[in-house]
C-alpha positions in Angstrom: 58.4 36.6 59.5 55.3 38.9 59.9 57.3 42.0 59.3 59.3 40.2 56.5 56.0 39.6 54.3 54.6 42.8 54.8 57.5 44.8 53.5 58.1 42.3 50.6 54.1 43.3 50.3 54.8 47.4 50.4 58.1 46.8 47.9 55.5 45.4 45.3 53.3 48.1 45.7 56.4 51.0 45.3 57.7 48.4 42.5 54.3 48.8 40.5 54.0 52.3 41.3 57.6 52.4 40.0 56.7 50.9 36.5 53.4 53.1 36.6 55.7 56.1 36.4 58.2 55.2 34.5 55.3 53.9 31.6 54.0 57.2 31.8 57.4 59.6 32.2 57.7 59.0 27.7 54.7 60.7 26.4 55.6 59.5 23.1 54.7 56.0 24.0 51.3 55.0 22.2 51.0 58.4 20.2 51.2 58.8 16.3 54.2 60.3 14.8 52.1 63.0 13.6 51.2 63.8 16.9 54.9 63.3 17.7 56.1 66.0 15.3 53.0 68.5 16.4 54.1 68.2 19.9 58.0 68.4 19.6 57.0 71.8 18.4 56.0 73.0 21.8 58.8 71.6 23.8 60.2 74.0 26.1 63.0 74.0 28.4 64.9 76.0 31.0 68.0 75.6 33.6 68.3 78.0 36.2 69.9 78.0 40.1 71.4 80.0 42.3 74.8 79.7 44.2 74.6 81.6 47.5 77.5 82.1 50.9 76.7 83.0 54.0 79.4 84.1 56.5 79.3 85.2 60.3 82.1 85.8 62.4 82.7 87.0 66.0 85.9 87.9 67.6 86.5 87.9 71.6 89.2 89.4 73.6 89.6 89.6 77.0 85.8 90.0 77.3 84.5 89.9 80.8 81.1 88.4 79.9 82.3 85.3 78.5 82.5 83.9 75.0 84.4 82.4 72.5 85.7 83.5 69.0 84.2 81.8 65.9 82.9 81.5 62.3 80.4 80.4 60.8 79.2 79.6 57.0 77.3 77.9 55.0 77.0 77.4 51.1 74.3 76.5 48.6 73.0 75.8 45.7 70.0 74.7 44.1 68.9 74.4 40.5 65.2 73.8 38.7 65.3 72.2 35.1 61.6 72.7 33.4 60.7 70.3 30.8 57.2 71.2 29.0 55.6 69.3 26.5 51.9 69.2 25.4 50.9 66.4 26.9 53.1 66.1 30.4 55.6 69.0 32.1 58.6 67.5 34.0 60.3 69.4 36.9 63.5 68.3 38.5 65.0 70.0 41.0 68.1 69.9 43.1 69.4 71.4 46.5 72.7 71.1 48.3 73.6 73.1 51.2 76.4 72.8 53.6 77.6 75.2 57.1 80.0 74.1 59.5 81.3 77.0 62.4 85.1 76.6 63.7 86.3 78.2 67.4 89.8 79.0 67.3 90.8 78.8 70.8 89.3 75.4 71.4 90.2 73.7 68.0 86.5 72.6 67.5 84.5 72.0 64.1 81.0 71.8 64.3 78.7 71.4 61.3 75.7 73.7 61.3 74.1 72.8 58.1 74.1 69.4 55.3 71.6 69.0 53.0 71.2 66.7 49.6 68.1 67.1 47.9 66.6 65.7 45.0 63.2 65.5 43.5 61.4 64.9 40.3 58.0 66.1 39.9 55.7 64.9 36.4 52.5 66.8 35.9 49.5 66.4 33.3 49.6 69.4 31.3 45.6 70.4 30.9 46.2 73.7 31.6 43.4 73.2 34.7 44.0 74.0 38.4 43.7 70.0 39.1 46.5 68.2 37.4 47.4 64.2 37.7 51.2 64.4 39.1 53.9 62.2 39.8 56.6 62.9 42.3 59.5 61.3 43.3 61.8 62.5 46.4 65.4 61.9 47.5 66.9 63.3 50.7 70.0 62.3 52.4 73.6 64.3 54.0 76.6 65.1 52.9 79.0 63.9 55.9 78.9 62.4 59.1 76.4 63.6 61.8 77.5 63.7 65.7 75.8 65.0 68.8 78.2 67.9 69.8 80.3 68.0 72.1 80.3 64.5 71.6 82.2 64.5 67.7 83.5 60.9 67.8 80.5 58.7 67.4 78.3 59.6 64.1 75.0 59.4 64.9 74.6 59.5 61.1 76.5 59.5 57.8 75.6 59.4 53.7 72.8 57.3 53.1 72.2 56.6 56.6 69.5 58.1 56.7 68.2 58.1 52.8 64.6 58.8 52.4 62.9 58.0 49.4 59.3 58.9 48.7 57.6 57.6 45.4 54.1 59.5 45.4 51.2 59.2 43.0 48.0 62.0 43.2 46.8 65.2 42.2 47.9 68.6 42.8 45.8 71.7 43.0 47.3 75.1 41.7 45.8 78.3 43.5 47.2 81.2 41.2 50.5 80.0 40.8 51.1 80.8 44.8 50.0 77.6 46.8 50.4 74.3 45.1 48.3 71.1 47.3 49.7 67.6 46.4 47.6 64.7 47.8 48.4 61.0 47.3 46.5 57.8 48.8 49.6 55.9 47.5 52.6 57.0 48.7 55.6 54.7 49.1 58.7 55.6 51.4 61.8 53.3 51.3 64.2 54.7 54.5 68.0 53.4 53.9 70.3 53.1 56.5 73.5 52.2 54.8 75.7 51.7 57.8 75.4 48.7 59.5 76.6 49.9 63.4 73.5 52.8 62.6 71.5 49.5 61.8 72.4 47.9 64.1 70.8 50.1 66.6 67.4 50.3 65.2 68.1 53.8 64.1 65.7 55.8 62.1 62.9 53.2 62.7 64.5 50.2 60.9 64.8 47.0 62.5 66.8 46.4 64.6 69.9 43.7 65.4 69.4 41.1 67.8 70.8 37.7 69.5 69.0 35.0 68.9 68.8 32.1 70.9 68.3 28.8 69.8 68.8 25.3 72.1 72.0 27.3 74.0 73.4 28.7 70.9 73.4 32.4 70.3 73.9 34.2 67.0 73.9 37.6 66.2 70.8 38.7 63.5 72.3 41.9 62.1 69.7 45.1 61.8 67.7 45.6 58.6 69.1 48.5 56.1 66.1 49.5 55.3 62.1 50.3 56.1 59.8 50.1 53.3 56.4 51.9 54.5 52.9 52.7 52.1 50.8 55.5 53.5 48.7 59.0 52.6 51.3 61.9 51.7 50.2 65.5 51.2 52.8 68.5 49.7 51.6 72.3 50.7 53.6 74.6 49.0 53.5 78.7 49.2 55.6 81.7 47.3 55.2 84.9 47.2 56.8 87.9 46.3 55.9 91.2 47.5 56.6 94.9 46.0 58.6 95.9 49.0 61.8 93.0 47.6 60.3 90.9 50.4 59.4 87.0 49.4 58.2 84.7 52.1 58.3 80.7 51.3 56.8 77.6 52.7 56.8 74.3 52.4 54.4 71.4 54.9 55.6 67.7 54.2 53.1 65.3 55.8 53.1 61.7 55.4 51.3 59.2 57.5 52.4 55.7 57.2 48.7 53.1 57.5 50.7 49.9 56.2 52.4 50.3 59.6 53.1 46.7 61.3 52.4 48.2 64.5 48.7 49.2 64.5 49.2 51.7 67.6 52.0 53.9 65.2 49.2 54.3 62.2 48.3 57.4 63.5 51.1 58.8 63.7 52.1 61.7 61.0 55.5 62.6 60.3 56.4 66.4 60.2 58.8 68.5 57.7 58.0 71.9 57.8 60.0 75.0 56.5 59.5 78.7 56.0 61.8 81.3 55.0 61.9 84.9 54.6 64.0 86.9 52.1 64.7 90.8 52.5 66.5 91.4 48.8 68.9 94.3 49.9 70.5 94.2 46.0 71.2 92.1 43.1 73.3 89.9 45.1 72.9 90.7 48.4 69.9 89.1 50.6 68.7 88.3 54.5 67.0 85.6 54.9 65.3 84.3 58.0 64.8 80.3 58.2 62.8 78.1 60.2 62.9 74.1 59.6 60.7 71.9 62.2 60.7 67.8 61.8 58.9 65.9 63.7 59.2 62.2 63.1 58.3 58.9 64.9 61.0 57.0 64.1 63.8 59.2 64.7 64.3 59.1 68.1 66.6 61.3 71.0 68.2 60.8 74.5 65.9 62.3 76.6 66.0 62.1 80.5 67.7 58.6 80.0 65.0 57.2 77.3 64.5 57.0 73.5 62.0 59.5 72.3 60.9 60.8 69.0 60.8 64.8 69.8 60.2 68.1 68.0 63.2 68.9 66.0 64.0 72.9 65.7 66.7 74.7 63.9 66.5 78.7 62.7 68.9 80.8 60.8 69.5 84.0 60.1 72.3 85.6 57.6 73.0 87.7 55.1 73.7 85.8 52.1 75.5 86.6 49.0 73.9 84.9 45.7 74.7 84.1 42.1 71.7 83.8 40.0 71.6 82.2 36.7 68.9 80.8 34.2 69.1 79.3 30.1 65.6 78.3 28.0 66.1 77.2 24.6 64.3 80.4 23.3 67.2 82.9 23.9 69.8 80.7 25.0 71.0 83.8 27.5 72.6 83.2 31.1 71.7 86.1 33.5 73.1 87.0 36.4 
């Protein structure tokens, strides 16, 4: 019952925050139509992406060191729609990635890569390095998730995990190169939309359980989802340098204080990625990419216990993209 009231008390909180946003996501409430008209004059948009393939392959023949044939690959695509007005700038942006590798001889499929990003981003448009923003996060897969070799039992599918983050703060701009997003109030819903996952406690929900009552046992089926309040800051760093050489990174850190368990309210969840992109030609790039995650309530098999544990994963391709991008000034598509 504890836990019940204080997520009922943290889905509130996101529920106001929710209504807080959504009162301030139409600048056009509360204004004159004068106003209105003088500010539909600046409105400003623009739509661009990129679609982008990586391939690898290896072939193996009678080698006396040992290996196996495969290929690999992995697509993308992201996009970035930019909504200015006077008075607010909206940003919502999209990213969908997916790599599986096959081996021929042994009739395996193994996915490398899955990836389903979306965010929404509203800023305050004063035209000052501090800016009052609003940002809202969605992350989830694709497909089913196994620990290889093992490829029977998912160990997750669509939706389970779903992270939502509803944050509320200020960002600082630093020459349009590092962005710093800080919010006291950040709200994070985790879905787990699978009840055997559930079941299981996985991904820090709650977990199902017997219980017992005068002899008689029922079964209490796992909770689908975690509702946690905490302090959430967004680094962000691009850069492009003269010799077709761009380096990006991104730090995710959320720390959950609302947590039930007093001991885990110091505890600060990790998402971390860097990338590195050598532009050979128009089309044609390497990229280097490093992802870390660390967080406490996903947890691994390790020497016969649960633990939460650094999670690594690095890439490196050459990758072939597609680049587009429409505004409403020229309406032109490039490539």
């Amino acid at each position: 019952m504890p836990v019940f009231k204080a997520n009922l008390k943290i889905i509130n909180v996101l529920a106001a925050g929710i209504l807080f946003v959504f009162l301030f996501i139409n600048p056009n409430r509360g204004l004159s139509q004068d106003t209105i008209a003088s500010e539909n004059k600046v409105n400003w948009h623009k739509f661009e992406g990129a679609l982008g393939f990586t391939v690898n392959q290896l072939a193996i023949t009678y080698w006396a060191a040992g290996g196996e044939s495969n290929m690999s690959g992995k697509a993308s695509a992201n996009f970035k729609y930019t909504y200015n007005r006077s008075l607010f700038n909206y940003v919502t942006t999209g990213l969908f990635m997916y790599g599986a590798q096959s081996f021929p001889k042994s009739k395996r499929f193994e996915k490398t890569e899955d990836r389903l990003e979306l965010a929404m981003t509203m800023t305050h448009n004063n035209k000052k390095n501090l800016t009052f923003t609003a940002l809202t996060m969605l992350k989830t897969q694709f497909t089913n998730g196994y620990s290889y070799p093992n490829d029977s039992i998912p160990i997750s599918k669509f939706f389970a995990p779903a992270y939502l983050t509803i944050s509320i703060g200020y960002t600082y701009n630093i020459h349009d190169i590092v962005s710093i997003f800080m919010s006291p109030a950040a709200g994070k819903l985790t879905f787990v939309n699978d009840q055997t996952l559930a079941d299981k406690g996985s991904f820090g929900v709650e977990a199902g359980y017997w219980n017992i009552v005068e002899g008689d046992s029922t079964w209490i089926p796992g909770k689908r989802f975690l509702a946690e309040l905490g302090f959430n800051i967004l680094i962000k760093y691009k850069q492009e340098f003269k010799n077709n050489v761009s380096i990006f990174s991104s730090l995710n850190l959320y720390n959950n204080y609302m947590d039930v368990n007093r001991a885990n309210r110091w505890n600060i969840d990790v998402d971390w990625e860097t990338g590195i992109k050598f532009t050979v030609s128009k089309s044609i790039s390497t990229i280097i990419n490093v992802h870390m995650i660390y967080d406490d309530n996903v947890k691994f098999t390790i020497d016969d216990q649960q633990k939460p544990i650094l999670q690594f994963k690095e890439s490196l391709g050459i990758t072939f993209l597609y680049k587009f991008a429409v505004d409403n000034k020229d309406k032109k598509i490039s490539n």
